[in-house]
C-alpha atoms as an extended CHARMM CRD file, in Angstrom:
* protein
*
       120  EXT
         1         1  UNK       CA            -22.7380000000      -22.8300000000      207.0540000000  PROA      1               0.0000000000
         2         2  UNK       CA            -19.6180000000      -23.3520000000      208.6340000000  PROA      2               0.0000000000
         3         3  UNK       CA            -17.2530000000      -20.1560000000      208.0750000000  PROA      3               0.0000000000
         4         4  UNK       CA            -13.0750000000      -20.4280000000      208.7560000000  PROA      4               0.0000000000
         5         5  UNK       CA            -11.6050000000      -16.6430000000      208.9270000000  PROA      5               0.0000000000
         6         6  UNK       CA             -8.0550000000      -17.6380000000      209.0490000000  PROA      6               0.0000000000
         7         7  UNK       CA             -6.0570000000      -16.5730000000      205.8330000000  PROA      7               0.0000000000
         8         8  UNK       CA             -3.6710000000      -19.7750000000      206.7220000000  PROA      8               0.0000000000
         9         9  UNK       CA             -6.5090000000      -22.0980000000      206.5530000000  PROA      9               0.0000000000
        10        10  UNK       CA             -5.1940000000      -24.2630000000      203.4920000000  PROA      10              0.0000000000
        11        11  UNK       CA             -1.6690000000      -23.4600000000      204.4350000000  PROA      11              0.0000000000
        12        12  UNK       CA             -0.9040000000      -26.7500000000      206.4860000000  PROA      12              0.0000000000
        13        13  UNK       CA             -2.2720000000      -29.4270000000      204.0980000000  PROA      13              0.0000000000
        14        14  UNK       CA             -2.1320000000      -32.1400000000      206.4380000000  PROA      14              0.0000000000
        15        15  UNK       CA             -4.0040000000      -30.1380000000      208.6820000000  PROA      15              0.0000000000
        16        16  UNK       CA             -6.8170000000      -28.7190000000      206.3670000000  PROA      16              0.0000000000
        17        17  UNK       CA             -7.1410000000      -31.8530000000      204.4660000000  PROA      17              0.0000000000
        18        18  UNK       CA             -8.4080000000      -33.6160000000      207.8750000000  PROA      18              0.0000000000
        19        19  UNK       CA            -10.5030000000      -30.6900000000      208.5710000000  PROA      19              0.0000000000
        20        20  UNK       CA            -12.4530000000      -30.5100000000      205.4050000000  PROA      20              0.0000000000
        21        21  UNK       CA            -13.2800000000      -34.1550000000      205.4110000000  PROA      21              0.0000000000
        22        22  UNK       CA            -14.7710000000      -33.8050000000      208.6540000000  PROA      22              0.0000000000
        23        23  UNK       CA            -16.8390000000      -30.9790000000      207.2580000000  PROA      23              0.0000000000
        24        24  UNK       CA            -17.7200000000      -32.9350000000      204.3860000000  PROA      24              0.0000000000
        25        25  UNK       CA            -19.5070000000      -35.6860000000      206.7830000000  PROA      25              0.0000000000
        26        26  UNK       CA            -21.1620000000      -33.2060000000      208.3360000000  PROA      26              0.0000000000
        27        27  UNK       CA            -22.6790000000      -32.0650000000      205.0320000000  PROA      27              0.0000000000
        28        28  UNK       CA            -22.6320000000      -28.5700000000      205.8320000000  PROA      28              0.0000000000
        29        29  UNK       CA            -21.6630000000      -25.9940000000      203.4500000000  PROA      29              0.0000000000
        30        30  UNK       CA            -18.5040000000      -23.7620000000      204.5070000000  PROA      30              0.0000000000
        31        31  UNK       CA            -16.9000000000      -20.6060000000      203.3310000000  PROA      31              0.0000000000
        32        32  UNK       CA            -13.0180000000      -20.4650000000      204.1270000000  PROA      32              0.0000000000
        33        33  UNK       CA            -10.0360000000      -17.7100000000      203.4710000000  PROA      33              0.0000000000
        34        34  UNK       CA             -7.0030000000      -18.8710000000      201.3560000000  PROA      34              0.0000000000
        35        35  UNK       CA             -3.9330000000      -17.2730000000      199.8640000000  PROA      35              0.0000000000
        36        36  UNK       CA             -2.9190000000      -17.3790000000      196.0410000000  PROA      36              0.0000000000
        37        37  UNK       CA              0.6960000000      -17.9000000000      197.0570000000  PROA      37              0.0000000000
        38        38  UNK       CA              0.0110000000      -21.4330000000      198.4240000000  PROA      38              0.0000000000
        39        39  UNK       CA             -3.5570000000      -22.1690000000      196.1970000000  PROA      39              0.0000000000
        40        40  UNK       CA             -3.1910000000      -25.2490000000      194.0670000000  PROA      40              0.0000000000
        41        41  UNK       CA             -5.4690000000      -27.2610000000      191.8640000000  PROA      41              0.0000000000
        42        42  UNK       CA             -5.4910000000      -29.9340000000      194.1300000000  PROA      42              0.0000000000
        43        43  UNK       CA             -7.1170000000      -27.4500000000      196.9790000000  PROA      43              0.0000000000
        44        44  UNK       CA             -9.4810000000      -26.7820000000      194.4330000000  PROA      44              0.0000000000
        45        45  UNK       CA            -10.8580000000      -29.8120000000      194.2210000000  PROA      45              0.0000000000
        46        46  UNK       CA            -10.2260000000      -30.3540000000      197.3290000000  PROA      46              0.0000000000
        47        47  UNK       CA            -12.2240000000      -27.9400000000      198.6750000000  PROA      47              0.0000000000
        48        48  UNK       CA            -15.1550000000      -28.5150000000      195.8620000000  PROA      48              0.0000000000
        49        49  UNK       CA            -15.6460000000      -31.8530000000      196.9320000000  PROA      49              0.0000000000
        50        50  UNK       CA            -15.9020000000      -31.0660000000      200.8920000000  PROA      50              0.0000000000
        51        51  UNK       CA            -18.6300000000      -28.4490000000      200.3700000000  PROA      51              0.0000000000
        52        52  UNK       CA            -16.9610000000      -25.3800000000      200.4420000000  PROA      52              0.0000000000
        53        53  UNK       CA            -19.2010000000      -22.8720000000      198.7970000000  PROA      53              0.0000000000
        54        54  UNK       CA            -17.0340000000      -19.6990000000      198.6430000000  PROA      54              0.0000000000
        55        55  UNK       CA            -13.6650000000      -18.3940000000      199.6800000000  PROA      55              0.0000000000
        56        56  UNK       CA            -12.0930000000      -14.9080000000      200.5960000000  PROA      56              0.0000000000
        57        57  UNK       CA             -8.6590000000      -13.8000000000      199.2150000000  PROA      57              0.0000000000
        58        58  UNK       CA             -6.5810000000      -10.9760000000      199.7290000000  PROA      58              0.0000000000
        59        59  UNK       CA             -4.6230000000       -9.1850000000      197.1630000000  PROA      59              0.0000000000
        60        60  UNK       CA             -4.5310000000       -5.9530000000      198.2650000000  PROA      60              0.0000000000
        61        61  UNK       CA             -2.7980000000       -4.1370000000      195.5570000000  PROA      61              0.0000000000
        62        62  UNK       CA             -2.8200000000       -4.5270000000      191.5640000000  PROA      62              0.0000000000
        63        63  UNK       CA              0.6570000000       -2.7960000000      191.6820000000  PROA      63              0.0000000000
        64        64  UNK       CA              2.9370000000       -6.2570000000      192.2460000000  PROA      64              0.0000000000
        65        65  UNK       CA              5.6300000000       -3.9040000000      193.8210000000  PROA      65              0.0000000000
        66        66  UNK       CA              3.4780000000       -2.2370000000      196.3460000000  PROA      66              0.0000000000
        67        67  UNK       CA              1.9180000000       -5.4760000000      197.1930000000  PROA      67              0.0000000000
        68        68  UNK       CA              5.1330000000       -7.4520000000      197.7580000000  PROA      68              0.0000000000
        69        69  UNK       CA              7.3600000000       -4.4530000000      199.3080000000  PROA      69              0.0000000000
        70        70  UNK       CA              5.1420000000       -2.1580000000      201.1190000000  PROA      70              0.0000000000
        71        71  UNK       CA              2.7780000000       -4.8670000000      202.3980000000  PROA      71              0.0000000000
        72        72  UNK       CA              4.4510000000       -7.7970000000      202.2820000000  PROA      72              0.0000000000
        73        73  UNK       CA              2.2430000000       -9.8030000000      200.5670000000  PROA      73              0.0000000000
        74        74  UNK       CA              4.6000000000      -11.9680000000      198.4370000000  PROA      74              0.0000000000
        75        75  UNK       CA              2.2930000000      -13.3880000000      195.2520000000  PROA      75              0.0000000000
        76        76  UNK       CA              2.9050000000      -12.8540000000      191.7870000000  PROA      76              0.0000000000
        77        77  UNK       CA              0.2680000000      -11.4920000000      189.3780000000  PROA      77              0.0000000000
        78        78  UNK       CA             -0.1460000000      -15.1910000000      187.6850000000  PROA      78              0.0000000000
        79        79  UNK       CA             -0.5500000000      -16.9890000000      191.4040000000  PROA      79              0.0000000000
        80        80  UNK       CA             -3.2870000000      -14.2930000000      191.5610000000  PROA      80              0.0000000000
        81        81  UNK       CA             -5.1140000000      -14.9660000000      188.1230000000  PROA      81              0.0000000000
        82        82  UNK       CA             -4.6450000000      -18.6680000000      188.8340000000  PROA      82              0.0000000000
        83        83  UNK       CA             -5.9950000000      -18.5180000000      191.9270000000  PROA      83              0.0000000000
        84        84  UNK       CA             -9.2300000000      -17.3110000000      190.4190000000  PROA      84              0.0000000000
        85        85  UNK       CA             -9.0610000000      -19.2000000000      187.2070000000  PROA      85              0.0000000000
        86        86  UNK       CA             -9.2850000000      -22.2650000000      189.6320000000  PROA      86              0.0000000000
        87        87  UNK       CA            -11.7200000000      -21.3060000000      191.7160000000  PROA      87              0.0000000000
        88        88  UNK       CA            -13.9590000000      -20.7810000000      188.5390000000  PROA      88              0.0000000000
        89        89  UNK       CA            -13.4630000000      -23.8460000000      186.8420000000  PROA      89              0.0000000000
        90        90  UNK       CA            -14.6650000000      -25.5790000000      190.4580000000  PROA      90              0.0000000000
        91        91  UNK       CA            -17.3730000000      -23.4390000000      190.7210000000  PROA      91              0.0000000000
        92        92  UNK       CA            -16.1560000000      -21.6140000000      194.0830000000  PROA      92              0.0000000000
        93        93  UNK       CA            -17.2930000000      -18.3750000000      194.3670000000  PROA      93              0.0000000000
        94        94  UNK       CA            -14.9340000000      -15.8030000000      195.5690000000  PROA      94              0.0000000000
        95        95  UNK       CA            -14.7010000000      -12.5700000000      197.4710000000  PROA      95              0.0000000000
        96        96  UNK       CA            -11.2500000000      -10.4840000000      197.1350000000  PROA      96              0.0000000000
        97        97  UNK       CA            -10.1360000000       -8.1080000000      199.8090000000  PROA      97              0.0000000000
        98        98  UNK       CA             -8.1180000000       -4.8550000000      198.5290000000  PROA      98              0.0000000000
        99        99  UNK       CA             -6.4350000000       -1.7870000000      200.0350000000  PROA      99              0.0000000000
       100       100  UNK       CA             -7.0510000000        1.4250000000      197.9530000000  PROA      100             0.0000000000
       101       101  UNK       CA             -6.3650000000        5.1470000000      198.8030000000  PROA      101             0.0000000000
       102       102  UNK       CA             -3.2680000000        4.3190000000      200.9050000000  PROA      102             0.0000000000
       103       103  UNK       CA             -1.2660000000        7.4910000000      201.8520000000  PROA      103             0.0000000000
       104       104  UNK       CA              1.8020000000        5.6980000000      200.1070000000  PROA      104             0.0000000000
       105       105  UNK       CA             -0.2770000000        5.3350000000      196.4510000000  PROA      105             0.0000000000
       106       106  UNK       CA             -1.0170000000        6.8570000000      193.6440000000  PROA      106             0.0000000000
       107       107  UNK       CA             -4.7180000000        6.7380000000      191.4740000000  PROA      107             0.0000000000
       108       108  UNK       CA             -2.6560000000        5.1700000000      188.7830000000  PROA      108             0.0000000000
       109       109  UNK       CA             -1.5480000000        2.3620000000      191.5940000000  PROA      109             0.0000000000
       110       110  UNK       CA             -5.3350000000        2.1260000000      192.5080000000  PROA      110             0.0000000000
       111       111  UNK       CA             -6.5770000000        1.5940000000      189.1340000000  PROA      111             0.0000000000
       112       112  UNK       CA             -3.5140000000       -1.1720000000      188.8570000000  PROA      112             0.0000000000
       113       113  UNK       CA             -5.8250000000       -2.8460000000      191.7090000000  PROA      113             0.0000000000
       114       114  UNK       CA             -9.3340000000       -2.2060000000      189.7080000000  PROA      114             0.0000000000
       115       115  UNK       CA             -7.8810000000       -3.6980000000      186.5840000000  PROA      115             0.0000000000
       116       116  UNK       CA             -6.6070000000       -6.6780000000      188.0180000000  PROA      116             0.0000000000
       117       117  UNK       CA             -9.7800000000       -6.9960000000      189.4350000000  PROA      117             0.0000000000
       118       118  UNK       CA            -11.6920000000       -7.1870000000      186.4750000000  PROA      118             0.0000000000
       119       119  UNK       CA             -9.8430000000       -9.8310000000      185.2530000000  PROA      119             0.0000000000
       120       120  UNK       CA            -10.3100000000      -11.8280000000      187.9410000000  PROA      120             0.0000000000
């Protein structure tokens, strides 16, 4: 398995496009990081038909104002949930990466996190 730990993998389409087609002749299975903020349908399938078996995505809070002004991670709760809606209905597994406990949080904010979760 061929594994890409680079959050901006799918970020330059040109780029990644050329990249996964290569893969794809080398009929190799790979596992890549993406963000929901630039995740389309077309990477979906993209990615489905290249071999990519799973990704890794970052969220890091369920609290959209924590996650956009304390960490600067500027998604929206419905690039989030589409994301993963995608990446189901391709059949790409998915791992999510989250920051809980941080000195700036509450529980409430950290359950925010576990909920959204759950609905992914």
């Amino acid at each position: 398995m061929v594994y890409f730990q680079d959050d901006t993998f799918i970020v330059n389409k040109k780029w990644y496009t050329d990249v996964t087609n290569r893969i794809a002749k080398l009929d190799k299975p790979y596992h890549c990081h993406i963000r929901c903020d630039h995740f389309t349908e077309e990477d979906a399938k993209q990615l489905k038909e290249t071999g990519c078996k799973s990704v890794t995505f970052s969220i890091e809070s369920g609290n959209s104002l924590i996650r956009e002004k304390l960490l600067n991670r500027k998604m929206t709760d419905f690039q989030i949930i589409n994301t993963a809606n995608l990446l189901h209905k391709y059949g790409i597994k998915f791992r999510i990466e989250n920051m809980v406990g941080l000195p700036f949080t509450t529980i409430e904010d950290d359950y925010m996190t576990l909920t959204l979760n759950r609905k992914l």
